[in-house]
Backbone bond lengths (Angstrom), bond angles and torsions (degrees), N, CA, C in turn:
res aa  C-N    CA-C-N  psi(-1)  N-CA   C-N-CA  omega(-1)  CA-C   N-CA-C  phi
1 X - - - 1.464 - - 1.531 110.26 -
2 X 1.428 110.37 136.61 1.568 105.49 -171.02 1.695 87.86 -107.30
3 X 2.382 97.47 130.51 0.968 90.36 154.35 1.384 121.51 -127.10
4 X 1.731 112.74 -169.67 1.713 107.60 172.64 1.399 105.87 -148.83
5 X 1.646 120.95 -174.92 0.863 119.03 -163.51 1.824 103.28 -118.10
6 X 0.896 105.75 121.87 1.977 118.82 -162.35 1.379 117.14 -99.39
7 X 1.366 131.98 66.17 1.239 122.31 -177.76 1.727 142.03 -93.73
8 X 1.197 95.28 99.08 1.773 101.10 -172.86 1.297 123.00 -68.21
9 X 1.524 114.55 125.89 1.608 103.57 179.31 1.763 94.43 -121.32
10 X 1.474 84.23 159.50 1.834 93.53 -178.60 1.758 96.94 -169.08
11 X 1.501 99.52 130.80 1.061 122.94 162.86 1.435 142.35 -74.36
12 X 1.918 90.31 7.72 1.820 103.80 150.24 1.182 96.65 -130.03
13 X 1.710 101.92 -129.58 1.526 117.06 -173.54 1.671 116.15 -72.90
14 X 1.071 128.09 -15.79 1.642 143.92 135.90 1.783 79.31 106.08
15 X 0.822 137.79 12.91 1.707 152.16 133.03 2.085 104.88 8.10
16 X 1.413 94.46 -76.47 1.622 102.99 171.26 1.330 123.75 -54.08
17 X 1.563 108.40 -54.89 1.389 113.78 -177.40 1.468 105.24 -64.83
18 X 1.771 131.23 -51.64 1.304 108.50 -179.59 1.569 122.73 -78.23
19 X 1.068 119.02 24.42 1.897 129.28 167.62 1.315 93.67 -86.77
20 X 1.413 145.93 -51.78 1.634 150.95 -101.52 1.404 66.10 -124.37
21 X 1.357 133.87 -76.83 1.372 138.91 -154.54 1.569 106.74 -56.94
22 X 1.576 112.70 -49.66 1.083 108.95 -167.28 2.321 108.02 -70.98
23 X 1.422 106.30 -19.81 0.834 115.44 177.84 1.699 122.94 -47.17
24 X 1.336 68.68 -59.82 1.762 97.40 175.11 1.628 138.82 -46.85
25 X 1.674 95.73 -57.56 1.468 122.90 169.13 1.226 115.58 -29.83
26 X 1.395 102.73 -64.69 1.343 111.14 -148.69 1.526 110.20 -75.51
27 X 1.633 119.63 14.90 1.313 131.53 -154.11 1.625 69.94 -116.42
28 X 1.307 129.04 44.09 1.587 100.57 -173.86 1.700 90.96 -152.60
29 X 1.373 120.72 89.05 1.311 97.02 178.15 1.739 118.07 -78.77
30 X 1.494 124.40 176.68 1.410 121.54 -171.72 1.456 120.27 63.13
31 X 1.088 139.91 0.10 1.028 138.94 -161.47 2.047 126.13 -118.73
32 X 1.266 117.19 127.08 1.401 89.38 -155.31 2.133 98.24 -112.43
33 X 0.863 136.04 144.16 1.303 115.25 172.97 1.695 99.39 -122.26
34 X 1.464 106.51 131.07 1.518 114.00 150.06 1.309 119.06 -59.17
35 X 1.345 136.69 107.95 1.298 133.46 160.12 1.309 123.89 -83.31
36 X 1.622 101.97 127.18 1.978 108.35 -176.61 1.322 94.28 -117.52
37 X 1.602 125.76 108.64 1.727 127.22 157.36 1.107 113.05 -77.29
38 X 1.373 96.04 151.51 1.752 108.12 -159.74 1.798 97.61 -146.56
39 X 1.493 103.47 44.96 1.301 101.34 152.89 1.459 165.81 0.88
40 X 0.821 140.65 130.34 2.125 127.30 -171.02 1.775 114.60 16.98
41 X 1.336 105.87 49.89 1.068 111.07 173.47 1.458 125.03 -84.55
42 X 1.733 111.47 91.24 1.704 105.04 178.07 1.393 110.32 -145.38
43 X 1.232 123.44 30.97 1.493 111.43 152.94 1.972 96.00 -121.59
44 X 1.612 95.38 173.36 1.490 108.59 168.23 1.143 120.09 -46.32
45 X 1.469 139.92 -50.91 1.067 169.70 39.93 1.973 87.97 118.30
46 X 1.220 75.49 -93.41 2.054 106.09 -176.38 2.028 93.00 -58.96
47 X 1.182 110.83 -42.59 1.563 113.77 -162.99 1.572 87.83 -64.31
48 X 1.221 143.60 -57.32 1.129 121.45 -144.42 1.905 101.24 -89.94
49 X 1.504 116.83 -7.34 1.093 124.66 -173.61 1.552 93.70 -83.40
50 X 0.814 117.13 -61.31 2.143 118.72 165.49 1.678 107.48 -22.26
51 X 1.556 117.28 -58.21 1.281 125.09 170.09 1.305 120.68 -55.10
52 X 1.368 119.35 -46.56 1.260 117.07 171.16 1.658 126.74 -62.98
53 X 1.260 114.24 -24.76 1.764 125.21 145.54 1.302 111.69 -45.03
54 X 1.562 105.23 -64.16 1.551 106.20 -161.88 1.347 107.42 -56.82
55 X 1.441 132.76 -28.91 1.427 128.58 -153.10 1.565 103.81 -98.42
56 X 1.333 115.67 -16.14 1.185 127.05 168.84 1.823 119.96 -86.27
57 X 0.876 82.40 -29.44 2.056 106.87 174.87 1.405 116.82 -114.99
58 X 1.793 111.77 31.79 1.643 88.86 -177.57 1.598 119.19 -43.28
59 X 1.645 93.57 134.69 1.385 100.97 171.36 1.994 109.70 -167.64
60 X 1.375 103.18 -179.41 1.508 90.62 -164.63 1.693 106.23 -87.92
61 X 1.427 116.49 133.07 1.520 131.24 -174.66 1.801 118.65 -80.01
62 X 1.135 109.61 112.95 0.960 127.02 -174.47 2.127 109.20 -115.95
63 X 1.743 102.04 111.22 1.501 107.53 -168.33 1.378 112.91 -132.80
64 X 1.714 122.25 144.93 1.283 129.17 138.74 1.665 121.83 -93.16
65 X 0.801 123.48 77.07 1.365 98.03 -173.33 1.801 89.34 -135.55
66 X 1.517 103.20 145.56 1.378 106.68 -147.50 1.851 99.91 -132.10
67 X 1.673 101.64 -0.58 2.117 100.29 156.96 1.578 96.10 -77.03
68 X 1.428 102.32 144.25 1.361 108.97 171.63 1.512 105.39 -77.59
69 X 1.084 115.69 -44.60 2.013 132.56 -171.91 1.913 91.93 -46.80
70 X 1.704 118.81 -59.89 1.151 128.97 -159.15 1.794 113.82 -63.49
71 X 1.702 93.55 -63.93 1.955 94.26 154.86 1.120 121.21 -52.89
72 X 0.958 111.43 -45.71 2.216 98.07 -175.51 1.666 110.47 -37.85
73 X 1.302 98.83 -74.30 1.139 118.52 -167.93 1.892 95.82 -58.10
74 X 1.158 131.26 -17.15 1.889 124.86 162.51 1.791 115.25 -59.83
75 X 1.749 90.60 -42.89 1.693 118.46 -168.79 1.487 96.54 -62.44
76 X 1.119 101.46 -59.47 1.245 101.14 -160.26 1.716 137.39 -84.94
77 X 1.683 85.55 -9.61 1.946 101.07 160.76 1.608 107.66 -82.47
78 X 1.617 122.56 -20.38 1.441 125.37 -160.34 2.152 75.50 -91.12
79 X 1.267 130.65 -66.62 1.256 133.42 -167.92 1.721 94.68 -30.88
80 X 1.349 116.69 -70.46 1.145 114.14 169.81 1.257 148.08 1.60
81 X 1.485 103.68 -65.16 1.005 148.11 -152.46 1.651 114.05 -115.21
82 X 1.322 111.50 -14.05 1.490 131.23 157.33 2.127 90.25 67.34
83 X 1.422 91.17 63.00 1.706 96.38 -172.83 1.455 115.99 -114.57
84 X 0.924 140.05 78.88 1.440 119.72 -160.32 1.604 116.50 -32.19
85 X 1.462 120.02 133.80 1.443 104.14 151.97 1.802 104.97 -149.29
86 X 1.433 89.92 152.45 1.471 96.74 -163.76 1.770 108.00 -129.38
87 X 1.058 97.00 127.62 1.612 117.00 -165.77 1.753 108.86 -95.59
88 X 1.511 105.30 90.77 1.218 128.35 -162.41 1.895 122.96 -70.11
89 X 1.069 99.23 6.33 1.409 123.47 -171.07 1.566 108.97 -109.51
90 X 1.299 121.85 -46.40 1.364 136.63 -150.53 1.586 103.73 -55.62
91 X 1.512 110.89 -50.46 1.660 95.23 -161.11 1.351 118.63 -92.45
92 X 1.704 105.27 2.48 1.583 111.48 165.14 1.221 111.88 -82.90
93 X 1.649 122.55 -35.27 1.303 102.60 176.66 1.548 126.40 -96.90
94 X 1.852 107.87 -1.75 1.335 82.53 164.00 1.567 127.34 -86.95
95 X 1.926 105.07 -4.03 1.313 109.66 170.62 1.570 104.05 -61.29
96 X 1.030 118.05 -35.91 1.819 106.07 -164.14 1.317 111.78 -80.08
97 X 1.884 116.83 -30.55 1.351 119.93 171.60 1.713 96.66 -48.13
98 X 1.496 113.04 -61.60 1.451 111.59 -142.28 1.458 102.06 -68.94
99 X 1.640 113.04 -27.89 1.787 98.64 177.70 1.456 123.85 -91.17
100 X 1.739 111.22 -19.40 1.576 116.02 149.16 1.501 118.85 -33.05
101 X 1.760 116.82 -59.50 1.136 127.83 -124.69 1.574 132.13 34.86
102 X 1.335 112.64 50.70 1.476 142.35 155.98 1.452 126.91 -101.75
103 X 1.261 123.33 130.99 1.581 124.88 159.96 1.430 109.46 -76.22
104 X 1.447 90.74 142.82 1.470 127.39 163.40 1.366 134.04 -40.60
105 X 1.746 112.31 78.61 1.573 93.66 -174.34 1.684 110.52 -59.43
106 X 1.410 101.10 143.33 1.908 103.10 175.12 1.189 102.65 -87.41
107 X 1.406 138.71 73.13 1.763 127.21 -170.00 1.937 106.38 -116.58
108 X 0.865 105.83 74.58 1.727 103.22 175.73 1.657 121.08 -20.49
109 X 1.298 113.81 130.78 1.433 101.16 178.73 1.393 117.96 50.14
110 X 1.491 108.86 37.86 1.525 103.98 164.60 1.195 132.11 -61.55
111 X 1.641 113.95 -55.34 1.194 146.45 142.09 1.740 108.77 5.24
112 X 1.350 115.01 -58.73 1.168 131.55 171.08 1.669 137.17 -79.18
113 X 1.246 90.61 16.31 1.668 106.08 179.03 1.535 98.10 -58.50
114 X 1.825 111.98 173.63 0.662 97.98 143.26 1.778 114.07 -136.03
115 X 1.603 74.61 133.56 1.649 86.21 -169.68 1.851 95.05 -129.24
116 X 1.259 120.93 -173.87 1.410 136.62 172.36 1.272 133.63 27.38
117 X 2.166 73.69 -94.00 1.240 142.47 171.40 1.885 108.02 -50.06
118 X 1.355 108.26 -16.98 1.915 115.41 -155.65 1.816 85.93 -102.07
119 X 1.530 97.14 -50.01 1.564 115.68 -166.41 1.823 114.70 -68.05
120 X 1.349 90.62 -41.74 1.561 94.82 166.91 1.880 126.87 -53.41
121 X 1.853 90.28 -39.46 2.022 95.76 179.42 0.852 98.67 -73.85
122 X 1.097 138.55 -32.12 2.307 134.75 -173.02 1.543 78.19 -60.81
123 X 1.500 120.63 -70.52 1.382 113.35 -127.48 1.931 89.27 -67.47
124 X 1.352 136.23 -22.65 1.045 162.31 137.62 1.627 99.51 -4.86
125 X 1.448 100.74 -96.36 1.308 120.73 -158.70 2.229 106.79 -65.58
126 X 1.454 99.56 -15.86 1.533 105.37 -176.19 1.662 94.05 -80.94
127 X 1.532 106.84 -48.48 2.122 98.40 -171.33 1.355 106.84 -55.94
128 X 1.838 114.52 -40.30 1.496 94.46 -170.95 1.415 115.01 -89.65
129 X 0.900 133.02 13.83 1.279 149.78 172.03 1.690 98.68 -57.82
130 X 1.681 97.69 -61.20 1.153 98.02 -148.59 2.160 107.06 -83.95
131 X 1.511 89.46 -25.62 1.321 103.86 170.98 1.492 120.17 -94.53
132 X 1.440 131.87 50.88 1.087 158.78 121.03 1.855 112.59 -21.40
133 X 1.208 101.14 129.64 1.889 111.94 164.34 1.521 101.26 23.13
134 X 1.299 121.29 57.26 1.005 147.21 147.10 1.830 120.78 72.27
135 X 1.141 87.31 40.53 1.631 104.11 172.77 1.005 115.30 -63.08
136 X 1.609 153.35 -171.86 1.108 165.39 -53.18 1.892 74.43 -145.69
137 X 1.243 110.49 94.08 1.439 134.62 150.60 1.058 139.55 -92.28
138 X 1.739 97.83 7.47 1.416 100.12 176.60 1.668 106.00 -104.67
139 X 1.632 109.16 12.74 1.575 95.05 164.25 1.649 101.45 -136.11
140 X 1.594 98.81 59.62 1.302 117.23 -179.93 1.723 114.04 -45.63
141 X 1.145 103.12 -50.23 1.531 123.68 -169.90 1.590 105.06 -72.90
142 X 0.935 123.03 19.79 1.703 127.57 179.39 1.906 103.64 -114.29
143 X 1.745 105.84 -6.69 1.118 94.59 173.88 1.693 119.08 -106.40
144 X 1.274 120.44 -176.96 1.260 130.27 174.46 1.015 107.83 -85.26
145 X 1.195 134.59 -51.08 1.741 138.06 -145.86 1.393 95.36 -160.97
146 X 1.734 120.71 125.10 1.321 124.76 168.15 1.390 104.34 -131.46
147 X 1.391 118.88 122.80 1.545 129.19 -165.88 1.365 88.16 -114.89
148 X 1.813 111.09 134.78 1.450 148.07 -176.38 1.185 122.17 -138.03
149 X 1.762 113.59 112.86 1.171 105.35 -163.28 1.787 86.01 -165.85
150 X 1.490 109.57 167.46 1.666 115.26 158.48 1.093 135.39 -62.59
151 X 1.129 117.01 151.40 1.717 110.15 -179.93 1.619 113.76 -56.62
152 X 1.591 80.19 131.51 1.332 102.04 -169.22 1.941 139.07 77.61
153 X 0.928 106.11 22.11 1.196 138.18 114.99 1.235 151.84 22.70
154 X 1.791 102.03 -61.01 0.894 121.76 163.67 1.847 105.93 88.29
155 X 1.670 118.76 10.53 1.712 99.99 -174.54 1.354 114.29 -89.76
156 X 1.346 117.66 -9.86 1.509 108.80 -178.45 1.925 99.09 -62.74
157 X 1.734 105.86 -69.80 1.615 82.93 -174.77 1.416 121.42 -57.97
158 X 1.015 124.67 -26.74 1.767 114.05 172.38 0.865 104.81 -40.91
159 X 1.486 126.35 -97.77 1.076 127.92 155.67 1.515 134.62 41.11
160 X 1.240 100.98 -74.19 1.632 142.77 -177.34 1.664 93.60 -71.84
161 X 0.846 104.25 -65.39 1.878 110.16 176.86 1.546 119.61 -31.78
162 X 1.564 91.42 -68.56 1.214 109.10 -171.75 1.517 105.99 -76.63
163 X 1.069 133.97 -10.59 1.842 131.53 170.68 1.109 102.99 -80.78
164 X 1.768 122.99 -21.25 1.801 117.57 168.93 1.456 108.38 -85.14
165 X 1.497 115.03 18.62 1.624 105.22 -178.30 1.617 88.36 -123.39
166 X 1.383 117.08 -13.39 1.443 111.41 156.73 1.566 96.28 113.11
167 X 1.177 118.75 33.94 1.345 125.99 172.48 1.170 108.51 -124.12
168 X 1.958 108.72 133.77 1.280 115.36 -158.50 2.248 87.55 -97.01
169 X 1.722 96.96 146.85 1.154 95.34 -143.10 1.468 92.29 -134.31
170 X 1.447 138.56 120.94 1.635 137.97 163.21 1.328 115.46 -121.10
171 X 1.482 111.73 131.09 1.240 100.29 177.36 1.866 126.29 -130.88
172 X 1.122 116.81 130.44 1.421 109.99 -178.07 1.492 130.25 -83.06
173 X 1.145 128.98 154.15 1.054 130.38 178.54 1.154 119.50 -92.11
174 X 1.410 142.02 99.50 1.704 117.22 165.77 1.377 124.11 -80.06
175 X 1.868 97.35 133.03 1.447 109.97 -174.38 1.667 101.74 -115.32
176 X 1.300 101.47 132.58 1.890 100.63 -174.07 1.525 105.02 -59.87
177 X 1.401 121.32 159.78 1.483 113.82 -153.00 1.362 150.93 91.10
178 X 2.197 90.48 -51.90 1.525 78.50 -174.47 1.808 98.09 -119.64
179 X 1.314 109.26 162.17 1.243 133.97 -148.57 1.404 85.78 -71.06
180 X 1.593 124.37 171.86 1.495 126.88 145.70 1.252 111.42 -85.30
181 X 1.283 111.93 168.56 1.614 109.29 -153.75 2.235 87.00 -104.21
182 X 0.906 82.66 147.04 1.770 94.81 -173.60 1.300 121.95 -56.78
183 X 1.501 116.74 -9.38 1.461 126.40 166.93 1.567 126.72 -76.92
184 X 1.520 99.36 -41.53 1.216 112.46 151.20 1.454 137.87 -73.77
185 X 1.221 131.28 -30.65 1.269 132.09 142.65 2.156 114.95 -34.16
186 X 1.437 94.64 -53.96 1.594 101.08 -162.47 1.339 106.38 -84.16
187 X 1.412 124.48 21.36 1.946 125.40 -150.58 1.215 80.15 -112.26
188 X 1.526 89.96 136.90 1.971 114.38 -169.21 1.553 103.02 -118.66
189 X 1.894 109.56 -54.53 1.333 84.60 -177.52 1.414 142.33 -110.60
190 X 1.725 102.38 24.76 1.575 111.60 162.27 1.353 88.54 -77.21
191 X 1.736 91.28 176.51 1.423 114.17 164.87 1.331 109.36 -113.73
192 X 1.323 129.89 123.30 1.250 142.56 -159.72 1.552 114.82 -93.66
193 X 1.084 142.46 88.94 1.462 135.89 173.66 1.395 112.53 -101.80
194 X 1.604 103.93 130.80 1.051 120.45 150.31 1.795 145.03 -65.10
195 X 1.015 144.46 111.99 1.317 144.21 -148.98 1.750 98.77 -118.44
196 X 1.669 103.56 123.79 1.283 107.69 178.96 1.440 103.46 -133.09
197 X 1.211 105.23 161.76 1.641 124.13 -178.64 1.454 118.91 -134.36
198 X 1.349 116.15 132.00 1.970 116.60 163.59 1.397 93.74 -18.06
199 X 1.357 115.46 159.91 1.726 128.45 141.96 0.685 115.54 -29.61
200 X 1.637 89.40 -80.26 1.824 125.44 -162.79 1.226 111.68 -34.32
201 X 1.942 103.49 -65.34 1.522 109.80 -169.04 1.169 121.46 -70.29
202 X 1.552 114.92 -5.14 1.231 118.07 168.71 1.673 122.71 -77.16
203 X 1.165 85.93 -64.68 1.869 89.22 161.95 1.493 122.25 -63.15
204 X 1.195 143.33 16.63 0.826 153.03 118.58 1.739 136.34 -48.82
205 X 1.298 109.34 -66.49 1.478 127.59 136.41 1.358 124.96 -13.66
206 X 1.742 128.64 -64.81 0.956 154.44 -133.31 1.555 81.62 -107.87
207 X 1.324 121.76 -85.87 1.783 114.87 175.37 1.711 106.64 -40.87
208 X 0.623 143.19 -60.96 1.523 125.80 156.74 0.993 138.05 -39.58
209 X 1.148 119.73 -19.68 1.846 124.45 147.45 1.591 105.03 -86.21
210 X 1.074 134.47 -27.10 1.262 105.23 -176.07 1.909 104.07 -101.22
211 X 1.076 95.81 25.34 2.010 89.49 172.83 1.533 72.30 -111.93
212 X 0.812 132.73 -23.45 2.306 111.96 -161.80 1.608 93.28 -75.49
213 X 1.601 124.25 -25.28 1.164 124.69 -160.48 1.264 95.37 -108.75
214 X 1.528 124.01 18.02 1.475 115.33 -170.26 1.782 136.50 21.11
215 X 1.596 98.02 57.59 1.525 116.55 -177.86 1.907 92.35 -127.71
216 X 1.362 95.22 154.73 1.588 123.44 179.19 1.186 83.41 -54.62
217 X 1.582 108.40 136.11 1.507 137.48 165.31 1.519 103.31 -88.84
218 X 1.402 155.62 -17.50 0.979 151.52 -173.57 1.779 113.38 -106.40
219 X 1.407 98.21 79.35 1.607 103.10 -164.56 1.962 77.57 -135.09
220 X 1.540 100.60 -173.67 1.292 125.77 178.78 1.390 93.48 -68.19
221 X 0.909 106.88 -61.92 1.885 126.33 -169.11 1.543 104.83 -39.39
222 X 1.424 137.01 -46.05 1.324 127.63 -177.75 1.594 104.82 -103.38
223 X 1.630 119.12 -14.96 1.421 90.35 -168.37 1.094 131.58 -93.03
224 X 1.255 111.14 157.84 1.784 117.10 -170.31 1.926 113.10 -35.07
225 X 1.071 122.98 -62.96 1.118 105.94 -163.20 1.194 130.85 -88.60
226 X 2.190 97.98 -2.50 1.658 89.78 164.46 1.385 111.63 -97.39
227 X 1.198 119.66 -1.05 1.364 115.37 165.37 1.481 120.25 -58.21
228 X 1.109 97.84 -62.57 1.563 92.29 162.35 1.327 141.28 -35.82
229 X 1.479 97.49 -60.45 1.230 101.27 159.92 1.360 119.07 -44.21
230 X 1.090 124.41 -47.12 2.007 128.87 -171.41 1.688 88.88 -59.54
231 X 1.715 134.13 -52.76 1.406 126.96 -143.61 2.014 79.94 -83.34
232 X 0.652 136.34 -48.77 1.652 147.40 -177.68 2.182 101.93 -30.09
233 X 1.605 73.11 -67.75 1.676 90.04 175.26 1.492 116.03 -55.51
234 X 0.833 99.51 -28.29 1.784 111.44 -165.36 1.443 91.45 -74.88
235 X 1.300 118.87 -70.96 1.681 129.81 168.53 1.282 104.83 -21.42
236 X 1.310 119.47 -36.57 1.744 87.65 -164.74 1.880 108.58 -109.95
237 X 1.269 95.04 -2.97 1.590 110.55 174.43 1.977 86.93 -67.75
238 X 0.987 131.50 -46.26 1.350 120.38 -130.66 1.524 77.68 -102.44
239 X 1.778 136.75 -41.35 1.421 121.64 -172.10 1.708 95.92 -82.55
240 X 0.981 143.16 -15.78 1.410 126.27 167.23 1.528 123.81 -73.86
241 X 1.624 109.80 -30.60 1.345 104.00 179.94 1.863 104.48 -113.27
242 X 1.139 106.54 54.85 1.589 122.67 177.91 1.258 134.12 21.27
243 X 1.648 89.45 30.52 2.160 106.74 172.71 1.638 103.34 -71.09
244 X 1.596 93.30 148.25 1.453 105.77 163.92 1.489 112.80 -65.15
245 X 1.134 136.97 178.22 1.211 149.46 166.46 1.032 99.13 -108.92
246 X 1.381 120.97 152.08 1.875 137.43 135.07 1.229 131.88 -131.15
247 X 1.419 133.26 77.04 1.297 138.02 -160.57 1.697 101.55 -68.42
248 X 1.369 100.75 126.17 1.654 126.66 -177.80 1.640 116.00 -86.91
249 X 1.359 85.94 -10.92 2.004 84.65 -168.75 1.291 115.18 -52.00
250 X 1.189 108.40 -35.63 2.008 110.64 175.97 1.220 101.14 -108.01
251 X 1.199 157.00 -11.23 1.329 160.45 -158.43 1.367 98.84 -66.58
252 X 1.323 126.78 152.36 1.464 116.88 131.35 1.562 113.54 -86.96
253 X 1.518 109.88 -167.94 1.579 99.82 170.26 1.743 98.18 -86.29
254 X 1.101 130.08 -5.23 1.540 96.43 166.18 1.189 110.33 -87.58
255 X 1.065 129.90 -23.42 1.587 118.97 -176.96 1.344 111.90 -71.00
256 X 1.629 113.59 -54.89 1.165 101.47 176.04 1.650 124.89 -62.24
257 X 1.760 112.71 -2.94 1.707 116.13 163.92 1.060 118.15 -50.06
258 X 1.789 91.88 -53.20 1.342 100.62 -156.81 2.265 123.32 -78.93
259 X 1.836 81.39 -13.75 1.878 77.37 159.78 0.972 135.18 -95.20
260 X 1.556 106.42 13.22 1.430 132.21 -169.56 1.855 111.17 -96.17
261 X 1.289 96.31 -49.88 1.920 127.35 -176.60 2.244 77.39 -67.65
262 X 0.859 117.99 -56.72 1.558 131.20 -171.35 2.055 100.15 -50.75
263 X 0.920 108.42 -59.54 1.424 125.56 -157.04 1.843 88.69 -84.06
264 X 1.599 134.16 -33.43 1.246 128.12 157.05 1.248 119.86 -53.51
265 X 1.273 115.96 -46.89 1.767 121.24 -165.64 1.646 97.15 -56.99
266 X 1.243 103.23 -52.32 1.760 112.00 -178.62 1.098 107.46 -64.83
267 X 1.159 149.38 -21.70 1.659 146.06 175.18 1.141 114.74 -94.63
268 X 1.581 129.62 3.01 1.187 117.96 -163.30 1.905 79.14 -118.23
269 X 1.755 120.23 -44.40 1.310 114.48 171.61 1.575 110.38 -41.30
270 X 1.323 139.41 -40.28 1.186 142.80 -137.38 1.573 92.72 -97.13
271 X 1.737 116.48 -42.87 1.116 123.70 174.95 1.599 124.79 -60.40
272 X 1.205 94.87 -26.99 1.975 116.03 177.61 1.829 99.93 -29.36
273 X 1.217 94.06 126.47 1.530 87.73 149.84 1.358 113.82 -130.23
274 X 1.299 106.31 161.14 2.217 116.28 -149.73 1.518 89.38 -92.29
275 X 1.474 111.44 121.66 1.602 125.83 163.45 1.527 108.91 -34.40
276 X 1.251 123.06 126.55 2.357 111.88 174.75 1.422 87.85 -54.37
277 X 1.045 96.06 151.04 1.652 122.94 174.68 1.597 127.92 53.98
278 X 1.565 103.78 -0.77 1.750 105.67 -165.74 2.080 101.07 -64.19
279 X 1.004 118.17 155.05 1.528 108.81 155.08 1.460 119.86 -65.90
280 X 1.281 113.12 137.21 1.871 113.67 175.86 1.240 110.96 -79.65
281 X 1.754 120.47 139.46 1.280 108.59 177.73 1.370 117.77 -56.76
């Protein structure tokens, strides 16, 4: 296995740069990288302490950092030093400068203010908190997005995801037997998704939670054919009461976020109502 030494610098929480990286990697089979973070890096100070890693860890430099004074002086010890480093920001924002026709505020960790936009994901991440595995459903309609599905599933972390993208988020559990509760049936202006899974991989799953909890794997709960049965049932709860689907079996939770954040945008257009008198696009 070929490895190297991978060092990310970022002048906030380095959040972007390790998504981009992690994006990337995995497009790489055999290959192993040491990762060194190099965090809130924006005075000289921290910059030359970053260098002093690198020279001890040569390896290839990977940066956001958006003071010109602070990168130079990164560029130009890695130039030095014949190091690659590549400034992961640059050609999005000078594409957006050049089709704005705006300059570039240089503000580190802007992104991370807190403004609105910061106050809205708390207020986000506090509702679904509290509306978790099917809590307080009787103020169903106060959320954005309520994901319904069988145990295991996967909606608590969705969930969780999508309340860090600032969507207030509840989710129910279906248990064979018991009814949905009438709020959720009658809920107009979340968008309601249903979450389904293989059998198999479900009951699979499910005996794997119950050996971690050291309980008999041979219950209703893991076996093959009432599982099915439960994902079967689930199917027809969700085509009678006109939820989308999103099957998770290959998904991760961002993917399956992101057809979820996808399947909102369209429910919230549909929800639009037209200003009196505005022109329609």
């Amino acid at each position: 296995m070929q490895s190297f030494h991978l060092h990310l610098v970022s002048d906030a929480t380095g959040e972007t740069v390790t998504s981009v990286v992690r994006a990337c990697l995995v497009q790489f089979e055999g290959v192993l990288a040491h990762q060194h973070n190099w965090w809130l890096v924006r005075t000289q100070g921290q910059v030359e302490r970053v260098i002093a890693g690198i020279e001890e860890n040569p390896g290839i430099v990977l940066f956001t950092l958006v003071d010109g004074a602070v990168r130079a002086l990164l560029e130009e010890a890695c130039r030095r030093r014949k190091i690659p480093c590549i400034p992961l920001l640059d050609p999005v924002m000078a594409g957006l400068s050049a089709f704005l026709d705006v300059e570039v505020k240089a503000l580190p960790g802007r992104q991370y203010q807190l403004d609105a936009e910061y106050f809205a994901r708390i207020d986000a991440m506090q509702f679904t908190l509290a509306h978790d595995d099917g809590q307080l459903m009787e103020a169903v309609d106060e959320a954005d997005v309520v994901l319904v599905g069988v145990s295991r599933t996967s909606k608590t972390p969705t969930c969780m995801y999508l309340a860090n993208r600032g969507l207030k988020c509840a989710n129910y559990p279906l248990v064979p037997g018991v009814p949905l509760p009438p709020t959720l049936e009658r809920a107009k202006r979340p968008l309601v998704v249903g979450l389904t899974k293989d059998p198999k991989s479900l009951s699979d799953i499910r005996r794997a939670r119950l050996r971690m909890l050291n309980q008999a794997e041979e219950t209703d709960y893991a076996q093959f054919e009432k599982v099915k049965e439960e994902v079967q049932a689930a199917r027809r709860i969700f085509t009678r009461l006109g939820w989308p689907v999103v099957d998770v079996t290959r998904r991760s939770i961002e993917e399956a976020s992101a057809a979820i954040m996808q399947l909102h945008a369209q429910h919230m257009e549909r929800q639009a109502v037209p200003v009196p008198g505005a022109i329609p696009p």
